[in-house]
C-alpha positions as CSV (number, residue, x, y, z in Angstrom):
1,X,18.9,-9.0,-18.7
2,X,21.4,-11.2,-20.9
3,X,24.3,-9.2,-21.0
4,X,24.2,-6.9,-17.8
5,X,26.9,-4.6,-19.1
6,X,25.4,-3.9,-22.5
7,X,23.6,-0.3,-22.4
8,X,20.9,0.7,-24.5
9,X,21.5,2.7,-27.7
10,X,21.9,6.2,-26.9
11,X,19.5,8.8,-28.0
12,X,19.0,11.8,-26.2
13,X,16.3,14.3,-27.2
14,X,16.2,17.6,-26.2
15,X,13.4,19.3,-24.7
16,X,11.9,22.8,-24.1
17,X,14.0,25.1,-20.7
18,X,17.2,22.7,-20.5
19,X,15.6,19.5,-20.0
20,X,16.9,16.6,-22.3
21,X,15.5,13.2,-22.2
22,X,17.6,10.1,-22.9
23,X,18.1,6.0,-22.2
24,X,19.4,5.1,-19.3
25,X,23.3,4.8,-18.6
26,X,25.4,2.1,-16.7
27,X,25.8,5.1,-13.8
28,X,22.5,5.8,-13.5
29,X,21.2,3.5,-10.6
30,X,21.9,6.2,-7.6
31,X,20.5,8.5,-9.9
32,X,17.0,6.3,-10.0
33,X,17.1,5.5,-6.2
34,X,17.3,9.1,-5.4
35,X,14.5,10.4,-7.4
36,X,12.4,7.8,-5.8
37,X,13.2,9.1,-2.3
38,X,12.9,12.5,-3.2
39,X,9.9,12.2,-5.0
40,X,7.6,9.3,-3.1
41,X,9.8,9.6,-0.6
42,X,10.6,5.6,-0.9
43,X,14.0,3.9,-0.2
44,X,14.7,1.9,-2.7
45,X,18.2,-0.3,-2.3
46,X,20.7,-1.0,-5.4
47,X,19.6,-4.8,-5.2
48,X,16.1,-3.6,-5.4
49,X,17.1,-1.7,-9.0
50,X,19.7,-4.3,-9.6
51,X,16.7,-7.2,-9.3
52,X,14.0,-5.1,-11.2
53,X,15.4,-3.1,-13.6
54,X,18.8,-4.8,-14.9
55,X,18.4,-8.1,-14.0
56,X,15.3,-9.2,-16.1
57,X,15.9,-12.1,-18.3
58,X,14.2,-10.7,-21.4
59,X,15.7,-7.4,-22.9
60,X,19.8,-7.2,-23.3
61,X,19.2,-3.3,-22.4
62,X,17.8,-2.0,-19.2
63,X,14.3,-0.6,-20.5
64,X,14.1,2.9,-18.1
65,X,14.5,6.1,-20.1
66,X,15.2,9.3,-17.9
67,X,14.6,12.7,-17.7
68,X,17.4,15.2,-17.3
69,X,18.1,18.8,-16.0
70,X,21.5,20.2,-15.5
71,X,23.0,17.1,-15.1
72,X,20.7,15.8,-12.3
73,X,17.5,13.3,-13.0
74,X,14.6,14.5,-12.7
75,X,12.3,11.9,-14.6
76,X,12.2,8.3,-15.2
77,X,10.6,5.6,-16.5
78,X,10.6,2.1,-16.9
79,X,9.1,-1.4,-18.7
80,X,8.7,-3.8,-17.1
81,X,9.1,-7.1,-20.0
82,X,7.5,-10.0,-20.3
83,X,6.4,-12.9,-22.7
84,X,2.5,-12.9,-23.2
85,X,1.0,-16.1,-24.2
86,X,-2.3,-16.1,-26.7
87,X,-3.9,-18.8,-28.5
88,X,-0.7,-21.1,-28.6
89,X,2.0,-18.3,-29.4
90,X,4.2,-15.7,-27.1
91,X,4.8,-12.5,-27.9
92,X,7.7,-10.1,-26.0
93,X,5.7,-7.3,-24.0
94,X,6.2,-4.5,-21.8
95,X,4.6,-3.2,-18.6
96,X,5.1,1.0,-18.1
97,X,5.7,0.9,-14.5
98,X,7.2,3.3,-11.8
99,X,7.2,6.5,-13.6
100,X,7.7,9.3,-11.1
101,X,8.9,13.1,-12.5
102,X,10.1,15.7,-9.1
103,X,8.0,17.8,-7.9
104,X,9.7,20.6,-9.2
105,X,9.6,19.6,-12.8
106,X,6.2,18.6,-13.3
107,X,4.1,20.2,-15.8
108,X,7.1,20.6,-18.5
109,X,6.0,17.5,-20.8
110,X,8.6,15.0,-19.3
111,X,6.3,12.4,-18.8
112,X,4.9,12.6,-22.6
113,X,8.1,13.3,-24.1
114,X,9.7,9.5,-22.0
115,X,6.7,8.0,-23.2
116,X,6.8,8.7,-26.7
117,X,10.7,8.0,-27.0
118,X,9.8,4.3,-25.3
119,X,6.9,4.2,-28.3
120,X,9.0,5.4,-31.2
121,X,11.9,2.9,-30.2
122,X,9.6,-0.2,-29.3
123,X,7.7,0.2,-32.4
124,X,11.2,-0.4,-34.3
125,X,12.0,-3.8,-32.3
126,X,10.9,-6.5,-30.7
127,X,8.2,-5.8,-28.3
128,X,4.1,-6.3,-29.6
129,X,2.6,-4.3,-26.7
130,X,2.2,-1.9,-23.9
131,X,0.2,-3.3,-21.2
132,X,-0.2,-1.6,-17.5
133,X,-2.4,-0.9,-14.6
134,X,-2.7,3.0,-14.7
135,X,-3.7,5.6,-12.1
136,X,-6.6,7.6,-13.3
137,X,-4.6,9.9,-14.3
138,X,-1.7,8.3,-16.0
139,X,-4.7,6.9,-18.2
140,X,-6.0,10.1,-18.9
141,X,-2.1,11.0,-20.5
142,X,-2.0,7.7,-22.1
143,X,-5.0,7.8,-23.9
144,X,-3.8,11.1,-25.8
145,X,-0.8,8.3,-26.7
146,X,-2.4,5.9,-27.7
147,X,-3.6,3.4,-25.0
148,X,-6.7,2.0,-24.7
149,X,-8.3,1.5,-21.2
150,X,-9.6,-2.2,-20.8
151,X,-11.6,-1.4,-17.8
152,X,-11.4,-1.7,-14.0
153,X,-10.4,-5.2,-12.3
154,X,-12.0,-6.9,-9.6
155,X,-10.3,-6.7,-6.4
156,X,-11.3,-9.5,-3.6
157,X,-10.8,-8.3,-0.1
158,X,-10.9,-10.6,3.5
159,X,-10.5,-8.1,6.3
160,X,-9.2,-9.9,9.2
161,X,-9.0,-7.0,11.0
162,X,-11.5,-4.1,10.5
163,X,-9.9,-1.6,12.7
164,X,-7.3,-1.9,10.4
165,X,-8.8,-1.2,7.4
166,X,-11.7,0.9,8.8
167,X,-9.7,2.6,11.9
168,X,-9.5,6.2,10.3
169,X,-13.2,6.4,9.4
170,X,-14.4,4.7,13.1
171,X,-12.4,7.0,15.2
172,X,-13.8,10.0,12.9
173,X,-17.3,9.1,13.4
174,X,-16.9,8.2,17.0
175,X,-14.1,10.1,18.5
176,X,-11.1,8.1,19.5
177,X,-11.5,6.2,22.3
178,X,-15.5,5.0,21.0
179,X,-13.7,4.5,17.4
180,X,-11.1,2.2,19.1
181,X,-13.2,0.3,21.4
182,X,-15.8,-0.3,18.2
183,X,-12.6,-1.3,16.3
184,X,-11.9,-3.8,18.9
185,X,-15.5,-5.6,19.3
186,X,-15.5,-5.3,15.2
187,X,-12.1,-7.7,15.4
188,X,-13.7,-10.0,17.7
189,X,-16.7,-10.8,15.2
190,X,-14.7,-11.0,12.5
191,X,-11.8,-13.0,13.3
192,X,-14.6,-16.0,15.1
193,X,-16.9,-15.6,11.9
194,X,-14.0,-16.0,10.0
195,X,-12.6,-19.2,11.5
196,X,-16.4,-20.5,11.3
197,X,-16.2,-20.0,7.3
198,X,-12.4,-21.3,7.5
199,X,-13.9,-24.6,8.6
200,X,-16.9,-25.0,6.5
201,X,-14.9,-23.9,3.4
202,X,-11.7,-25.7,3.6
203,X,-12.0,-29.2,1.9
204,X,-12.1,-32.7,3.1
205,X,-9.6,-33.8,0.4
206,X,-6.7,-36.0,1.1
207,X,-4.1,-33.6,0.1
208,X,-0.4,-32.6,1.8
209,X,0.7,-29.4,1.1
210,X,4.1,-28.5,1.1
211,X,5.0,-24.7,1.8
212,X,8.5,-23.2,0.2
213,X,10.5,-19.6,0.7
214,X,12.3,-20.1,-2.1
215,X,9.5,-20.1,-5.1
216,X,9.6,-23.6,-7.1
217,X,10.0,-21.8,-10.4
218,X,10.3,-25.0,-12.1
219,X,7.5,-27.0,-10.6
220,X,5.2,-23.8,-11.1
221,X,6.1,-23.9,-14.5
222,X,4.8,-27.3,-14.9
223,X,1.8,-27.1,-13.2
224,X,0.9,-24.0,-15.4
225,X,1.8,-26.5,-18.4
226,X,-1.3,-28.4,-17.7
227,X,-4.1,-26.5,-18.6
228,X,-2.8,-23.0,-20.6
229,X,-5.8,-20.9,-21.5
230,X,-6.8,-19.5,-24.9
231,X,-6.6,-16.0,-23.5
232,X,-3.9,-13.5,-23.3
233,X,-1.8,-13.7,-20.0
234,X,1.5,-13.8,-18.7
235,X,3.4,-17.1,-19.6
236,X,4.3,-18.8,-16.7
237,X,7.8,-19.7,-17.6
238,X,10.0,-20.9,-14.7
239,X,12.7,-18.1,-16.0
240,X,9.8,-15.6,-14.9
241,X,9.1,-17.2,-12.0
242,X,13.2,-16.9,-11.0
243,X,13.2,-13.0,-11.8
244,X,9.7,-11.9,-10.6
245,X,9.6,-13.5,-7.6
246,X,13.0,-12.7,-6.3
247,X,11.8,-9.4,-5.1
248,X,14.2,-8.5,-2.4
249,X,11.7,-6.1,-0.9
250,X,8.6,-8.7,0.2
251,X,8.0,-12.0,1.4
252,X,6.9,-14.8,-1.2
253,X,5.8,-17.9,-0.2
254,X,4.6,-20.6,-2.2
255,X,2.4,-23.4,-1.4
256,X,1.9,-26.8,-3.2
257,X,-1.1,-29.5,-2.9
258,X,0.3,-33.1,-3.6
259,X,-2.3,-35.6,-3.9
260,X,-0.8,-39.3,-3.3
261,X,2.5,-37.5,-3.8
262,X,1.8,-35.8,-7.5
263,X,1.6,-32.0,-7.1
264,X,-1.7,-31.0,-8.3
265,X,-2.0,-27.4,-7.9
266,X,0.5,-24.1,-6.7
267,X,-0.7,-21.1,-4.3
268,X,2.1,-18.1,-4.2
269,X,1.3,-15.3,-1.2
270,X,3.3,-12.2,-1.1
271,X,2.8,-10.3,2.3
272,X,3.4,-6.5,2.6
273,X,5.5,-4.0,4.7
274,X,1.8,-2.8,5.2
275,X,0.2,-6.2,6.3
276,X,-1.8,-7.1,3.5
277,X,-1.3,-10.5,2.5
278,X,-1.7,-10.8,-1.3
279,X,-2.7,-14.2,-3.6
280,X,-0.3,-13.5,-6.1
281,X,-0.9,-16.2,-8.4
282,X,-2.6,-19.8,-8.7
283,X,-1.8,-22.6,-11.0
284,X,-3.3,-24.4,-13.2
285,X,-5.1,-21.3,-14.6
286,X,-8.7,-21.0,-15.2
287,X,-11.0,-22.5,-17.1
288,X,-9.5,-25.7,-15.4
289,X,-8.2,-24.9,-12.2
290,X,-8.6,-27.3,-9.6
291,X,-11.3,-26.0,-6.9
292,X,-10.7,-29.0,-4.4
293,X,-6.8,-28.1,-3.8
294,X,-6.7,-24.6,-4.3
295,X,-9.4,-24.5,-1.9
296,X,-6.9,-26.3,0.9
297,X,-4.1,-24.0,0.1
298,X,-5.9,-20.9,0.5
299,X,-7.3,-22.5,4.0
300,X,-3.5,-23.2,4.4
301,X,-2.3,-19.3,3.5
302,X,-4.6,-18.1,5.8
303,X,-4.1,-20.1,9.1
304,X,-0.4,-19.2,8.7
305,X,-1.5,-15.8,8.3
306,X,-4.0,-15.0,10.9
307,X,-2.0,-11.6,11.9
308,X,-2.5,-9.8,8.3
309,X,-4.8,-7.1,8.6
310,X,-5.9,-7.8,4.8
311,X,-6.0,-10.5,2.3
312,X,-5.9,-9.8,-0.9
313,X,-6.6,-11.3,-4.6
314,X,-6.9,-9.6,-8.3
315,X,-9.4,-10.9,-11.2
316,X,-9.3,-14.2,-11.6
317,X,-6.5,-15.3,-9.9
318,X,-8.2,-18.0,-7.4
319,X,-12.3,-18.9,-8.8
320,X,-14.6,-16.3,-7.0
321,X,-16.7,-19.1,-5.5
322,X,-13.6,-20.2,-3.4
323,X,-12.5,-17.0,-2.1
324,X,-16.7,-16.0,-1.4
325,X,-16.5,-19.3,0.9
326,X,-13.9,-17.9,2.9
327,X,-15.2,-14.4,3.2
328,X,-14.1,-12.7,0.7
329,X,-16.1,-9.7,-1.2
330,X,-14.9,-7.6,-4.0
331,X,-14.4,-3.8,-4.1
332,X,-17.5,-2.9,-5.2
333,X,-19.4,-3.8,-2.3
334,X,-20.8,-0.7,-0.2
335,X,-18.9,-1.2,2.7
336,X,-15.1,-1.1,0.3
337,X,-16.3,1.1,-2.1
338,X,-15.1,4.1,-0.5
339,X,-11.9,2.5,0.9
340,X,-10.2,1.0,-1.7
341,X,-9.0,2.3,-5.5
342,X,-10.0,0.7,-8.3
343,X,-7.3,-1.0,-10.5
344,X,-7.5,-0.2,-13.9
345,X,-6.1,-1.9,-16.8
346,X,-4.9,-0.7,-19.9
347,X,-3.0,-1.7,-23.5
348,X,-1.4,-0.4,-26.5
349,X,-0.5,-1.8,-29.7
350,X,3.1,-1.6,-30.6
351,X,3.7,-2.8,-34.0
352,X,2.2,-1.9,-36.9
353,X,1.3,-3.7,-39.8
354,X,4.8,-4.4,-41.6
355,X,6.9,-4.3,-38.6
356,X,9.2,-6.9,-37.4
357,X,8.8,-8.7,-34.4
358,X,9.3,-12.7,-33.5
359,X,6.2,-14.8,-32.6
360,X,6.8,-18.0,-31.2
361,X,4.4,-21.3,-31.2
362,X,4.0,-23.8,-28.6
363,X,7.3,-25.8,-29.8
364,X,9.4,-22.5,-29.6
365,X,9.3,-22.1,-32.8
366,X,9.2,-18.5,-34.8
367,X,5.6,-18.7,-37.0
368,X,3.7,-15.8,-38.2
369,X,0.6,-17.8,-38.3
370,X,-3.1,-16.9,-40.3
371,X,-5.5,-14.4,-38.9
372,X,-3.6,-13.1,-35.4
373,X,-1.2,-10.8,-37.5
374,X,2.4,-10.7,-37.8
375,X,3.2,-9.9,-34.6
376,X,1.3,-12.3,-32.4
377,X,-2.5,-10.9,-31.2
378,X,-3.8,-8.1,-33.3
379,X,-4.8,-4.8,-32.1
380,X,-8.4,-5.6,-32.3
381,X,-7.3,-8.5,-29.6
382,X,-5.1,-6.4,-27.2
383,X,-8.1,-4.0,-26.9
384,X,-10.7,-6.2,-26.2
385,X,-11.2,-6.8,-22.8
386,X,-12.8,-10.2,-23.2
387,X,-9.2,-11.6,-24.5
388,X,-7.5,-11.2,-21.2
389,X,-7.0,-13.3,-18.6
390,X,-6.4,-10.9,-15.4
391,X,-4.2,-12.0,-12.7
392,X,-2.3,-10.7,-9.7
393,X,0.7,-12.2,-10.9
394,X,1.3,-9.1,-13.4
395,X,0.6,-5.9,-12.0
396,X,3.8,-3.3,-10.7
397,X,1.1,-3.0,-8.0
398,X,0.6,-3.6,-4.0
């Protein structure tokens, strides 16, 4: 955020039995942690609100809006913002994320009535779009507001270990100790045929790769620079990289192919309290990205991560054919099918036609441009499946 102690405008809205809903305040933050405990029943520390919700370096407001009932929170919500980058120009966006109403206020409205005071104030300012990755039934409740679901992603899966990911069901089916000791022989196979594929499918390319904690905003930045697709995405901006990745809660790591000493490609792994090891995000992005050395850092991300019980990847963020050679499959096959939840995607248009909202070229420069409308891609683009460029880099998700 650019000016931390700056709050939002203040508009509080009353609602039906006592509740009101309003912006959030500068005392809120225990407030917030709380209702997550309470409610998902997940800790959440005041650098982890601090990093995600007040810190960002887009919005000069903290973008949650709150639900209250005598005096205590009961509702919140936030957006999550970003720059999305289409045809040559940037737009400011925002991602719905963490909403979470208690228990004992559910079924009053609270989550509508958030949602429409974060539409009615958006519309007014900067921001072009609602994009998100919504349960099926946050969807349903965003649909009667105006969002239009852009389907279901592919998720890529490589289970290292099976009893992990299949322990429930083989214990179920063959009573514990036979579910266990078929868990056991099912880790065997898979961990030798998957260091079979990991040789086959890991280049021969002269390439060192370099691994760093602390993400290399800058040099990710640049490597994204080289080949920036026509389709709407995220814009890799090193000041993203800095806030997104500084996630106090989970382990980045980065990884960067250098071939005679020029860094030709950037592999960044998040791995889970759960011990799913996520490909969060490969650069340069498709149409152009470069099989070769992505190929060598994946092989790299994965011998340094022989423990994780999962590997994981989202749309396009690493080519399919890549991941397939190291034994990947997406979530449709028969045996994930019933293991895994589909992640949906959704978007909603934000400005309307005579609304104000900067749109910025490749030089930085503001430019309403022909044909895309006045506020960057039109609403006939934001809907459209085809125009997005899906990534695991975006989504408020595990």
């Amino acid at each position: 955020m650019s000016s931390q102690s700056q709050e939002t405008t203040e508009e509080t809205q009353s609602t039906a039995a006592g509740y009101s809903v309003r912006w959030f305040r500068s005392g809120d933050a225990d407030g917030v942690r709380a209702l997550f405990e309470d409610a998902l029943g997940r800790t959440r520390s005041r650098a982890y609100v601090d990093w995600k919700y007040v810190d960002d370096p887009y919005l000069s407001h903290v973008p949650i809006n709150v639900a209250e009932h005598d005096g205590n929170l009961v509702g919140v919500q936030a957006y999550l913002p970003c720059r999305l980058r289409h045809a040559g120009r940037t737009v400011l966006a925002l991602q719905p994320a963490d909403a979470v109403i208690h228990p004992d206020h559910r079924r009053n409205g609270l989550y509508t009535r958030m949602t429409r005071q974060a539409i009615d104030r958006y519309e007014a300012e900067e921001p072009s779009l609602f994009f998100n990755y919504p349960t099926e039934g946050a969807l349903g409740a965003q649909r009667k507001l105006g969002w239009e679901s852009l389907g279901e992603l592919d998720v890529f899966y490589r289970i290292q270990r099976p009893s992990a990911f299949l322990g429930d069901a083989l214990e179920e089916a063959l009573g514990g100790a036979g579910g266990r000791t078929l868990g056991r022989v099912a880790d065997g196979v898979a961990r030798g045929a998957l260091t079979a594929l990991d040789r086959v499918g890991t280049p021969s390319e002269r390439l060192t790769v370099e691994r760093h904690v602390d993400p290399p905003a800058a040099l990710l930045a640049t490597l994204y620079d080289r080949s920036i697709p026509e389709r709407i995405h995220v814009d890799r901006e090193a000041q993203f990289y800095e806030w997104w990745l500084a996630d106090p809660t989970h382990d980045y790591r980065t990884y960067v192919a250098r071939s005679r000493g020029d860094p030709v490609a950037g592999l960044v792994t998040r791995l889970t309290d759960s011990g799913v090891l996520q490909l969060r995000d490969a650069v340069p992005l498709p149409p152009n990205q470069p099989v070769g050395p992505l190929g060598r850092l994946l092989s790299a991300a994965l011998a340094d991560h022989r423990d994780a019980d999962v590997v994981k990847s989202v749309g396009e963020t690493l080519p399919a054919d890549v991941l397939g050679r190291f034994g990947f499959v997406r979530d449709s096959a028969p045996v994930l099918d019933s293991r895994t939840k589909p992640l949906r995607m959704a978007a909603r248009p934000l400005a309307s036609d005579d609304a104000e909202g900067p749109v910025h070229d490749d030089d930085g420069q503001e430019d309403d441009g022909p044909d895309t409308g006045a506020d960057g891609p039109d609403s006939d683009a934001v809907t459209d499946r085809a125009n997005w460029l899906p990534t695991f880099l975006e989504p408020n998700k595990d």
